[in-house]
Structures are given as structure tokens and as C-alpha cells.
TORTORDO-743965 format. One record per residue (C-alpha): x, y, z; residue in one letter. Coordinates in pm, whole numbers, plus 50000, padded with zeros to 5 digits. Layout:
N
XYZA...
# end
This chain:
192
594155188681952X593585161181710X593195125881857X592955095081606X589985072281680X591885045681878X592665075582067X589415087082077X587965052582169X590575048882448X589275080282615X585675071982551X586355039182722X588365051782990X585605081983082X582955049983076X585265029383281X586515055583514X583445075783581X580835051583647X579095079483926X578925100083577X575415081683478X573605104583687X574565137283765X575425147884148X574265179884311X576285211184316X577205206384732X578325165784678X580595182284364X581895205984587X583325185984873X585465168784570X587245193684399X590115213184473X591895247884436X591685260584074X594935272984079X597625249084255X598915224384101X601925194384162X603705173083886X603745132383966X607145122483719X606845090283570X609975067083582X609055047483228X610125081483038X613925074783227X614555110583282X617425122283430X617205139783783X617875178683652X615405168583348X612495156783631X613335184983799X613105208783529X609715191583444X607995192283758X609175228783803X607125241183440X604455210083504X603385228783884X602485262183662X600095246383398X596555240083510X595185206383612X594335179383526X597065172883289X599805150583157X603145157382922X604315131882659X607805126782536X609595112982225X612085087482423X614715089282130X614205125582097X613925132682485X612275162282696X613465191182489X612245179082151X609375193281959X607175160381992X607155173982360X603575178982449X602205192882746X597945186482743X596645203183045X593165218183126X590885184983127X589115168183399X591465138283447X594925125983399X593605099483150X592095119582903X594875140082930X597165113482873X595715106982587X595815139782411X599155141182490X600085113482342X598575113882027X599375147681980X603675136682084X603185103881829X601845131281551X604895151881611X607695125781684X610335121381383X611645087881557X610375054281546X609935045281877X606075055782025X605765081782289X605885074882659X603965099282937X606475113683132X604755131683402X600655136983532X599785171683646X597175172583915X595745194784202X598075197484498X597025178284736X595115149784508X593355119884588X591505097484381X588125111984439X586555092484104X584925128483991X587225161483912X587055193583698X589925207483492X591185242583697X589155263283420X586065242983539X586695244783917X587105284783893X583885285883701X581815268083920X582315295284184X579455310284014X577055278784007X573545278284107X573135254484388X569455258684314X568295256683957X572065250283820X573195224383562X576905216083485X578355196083175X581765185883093X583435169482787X586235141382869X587995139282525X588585180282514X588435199082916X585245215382751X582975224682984X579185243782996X576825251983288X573365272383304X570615277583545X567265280183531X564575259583357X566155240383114X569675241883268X570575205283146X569845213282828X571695246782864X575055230882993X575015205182716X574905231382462X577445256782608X579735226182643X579845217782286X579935253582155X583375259682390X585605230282165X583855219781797X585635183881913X583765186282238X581395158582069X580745134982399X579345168882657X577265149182933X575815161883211X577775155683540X576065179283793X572495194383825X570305205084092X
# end
């Protein structure tokens, strides 16, 4: 996905804003207790896209199979079945999602009126924990080291790295930014 830099900025500012916990990594057991099921996921439609019931419905029914976190965008003049219809899903919050989406929806719209989120796709059973892992990321860390292990993530793209061993940090950071070529802002959010 391509995001323009006011796009790019937003997320950057929103990662800074909304991740404060982020400036120093936590340990494999505290990032544990916070994340959820990799594979379960529930839709939360938002009323500013003014979808009709059966089109909310129809939405939350495709949103609940795409993995979290994630967020869909629509075209209001063009509405929900429109190719400016994006679904960004895979990241590590709604925001960043939200973001993607977006730009990506405002890139495709033929209409002049900007894109609106329409729905936020997030782990069943969230709660604003102020840390989170796409579902790619939360079925991957199954197999972190608790003892020597080093986890990175990058906001603007879902990206995500992790090694163990001596020089895990540096390990995670580069894994991270070989997964997306965008995946320019990889920081380190767990080691042990």
C-alpha cells in the first residue's frame, strides 16, 4: 500500500502518540498477558459511513474473517460496493490501519467527496490494552524466546521481525524491514 506523507505523518504521529509504553521494549511474559487469539476477530461499524442495516450487516459478516487489527474505508458517493472499497487488515492497531485504508480508498475514489472509515476490525473480545500485534504477529510469537528473544514491529505497514540470541534487537529490526520495503519506522517493542 502506498500512503502519501500526510498519511504517513499521521501514522507516525499517531504510533508516537498512542504507544508511549513503545520507548522501551516490554518482556515477552508482560506482551503476553495483552494480546489475544490470532485468529478471531469482530467488526465495530461506524455510523459516519451511514450504511444501511443489510450493508452493516454484510460488512461485519466479511470484516469478522479478515485478520486483525484492521479497518475498511468507503467512497460515501460511491458506497460499500465500489472499487475505492478498501479493506487494510493485518497491522497492529486500528489507527494505522485506518490510515492505509484511507489513503489507499481516496487513491481509488472517482468522486469528489473524501473517504470515510466505515468499520474497525479487531480481536474478539478487545480492550484498549495500549500495546497489540496484528494476527500474523500474535501467531508468530508462539515461537518467541522468553529468554534471549527480541521482537520488532512496523506501525505504518503490520511488518513485523523477531530473533533470539545475542544480538536479537538487532536481529528483529532487520527481519522487520526486510518483510515490507515500506516497513521504514521497525522499532523494537519486546526483548528479553
Amino acid at each position: 500500500m502506498i500512503l502519501s506523507r500526510s498519511a504517513f505523518a499521521l501514522v507516525l504521529v499517531s504510533a508516537a502518540l498512542a504507544s508511549p509504553a513503545w520507548a522501551e521494549p516490554m518482556t515477552g511474559k508482560a506482551a503476553k498477558k495483552l494480546l489475544f487469539a490470532p485468529v478471531t476477530a469482530e467488526v465495530e461499524i461506524l455510523p459516519e459511513a451511514g450504511l444501511t442495516q443489510d450493508m452493516a450487516d454484510a460488512l461485519a459478516m466479511v470484516g469478522e474473517g479478515q485478520p486483525y487489527y484492521g479497518a475498511v474505508a468507503i467512497a460515501p458517493e460511491e458506497g460499500l460496493m465500489s472499487e475505492a472499497t478498501v479493506a487494510a487488515a493485518n497491522f497492529h492497531d486500528t489507527t494505522a490501519a485506518g490510515v492505509a485504508a484511507l489513503a489507499e480508498c481516496n487513491a481509488k475514489k472517482t468522486t469528489a467527496q473524501d473517504c470515510v472509515l466505515a468499520a474497525y476490525i479487531r480481536p474478539k473480545g478487545w480492550k484498549e490494552a495500549g500495546f497489540g500485534l496484528s494476527s500474523d504477529a500474535t501467531a508468530a510469537f508462539r515461537d518467541y524466546d522468553r529468554k534471549t528473544g527480541a521482537f520488532a514491529i512496523s506501525v505504518i505497514t503490520g511488518a513485523f521481525g523477531m530473533a533470539a540470541g545475542e544480538g536479537s534487537a538487532d536481529a528483529a529490526l532487520v527481519n522487520c524491514a526486510a518483510k515490507n520495503d515500506k516497513a521504514t519506522d521497525c522499532a523494537l517493542v519486546i526483548a528479553n
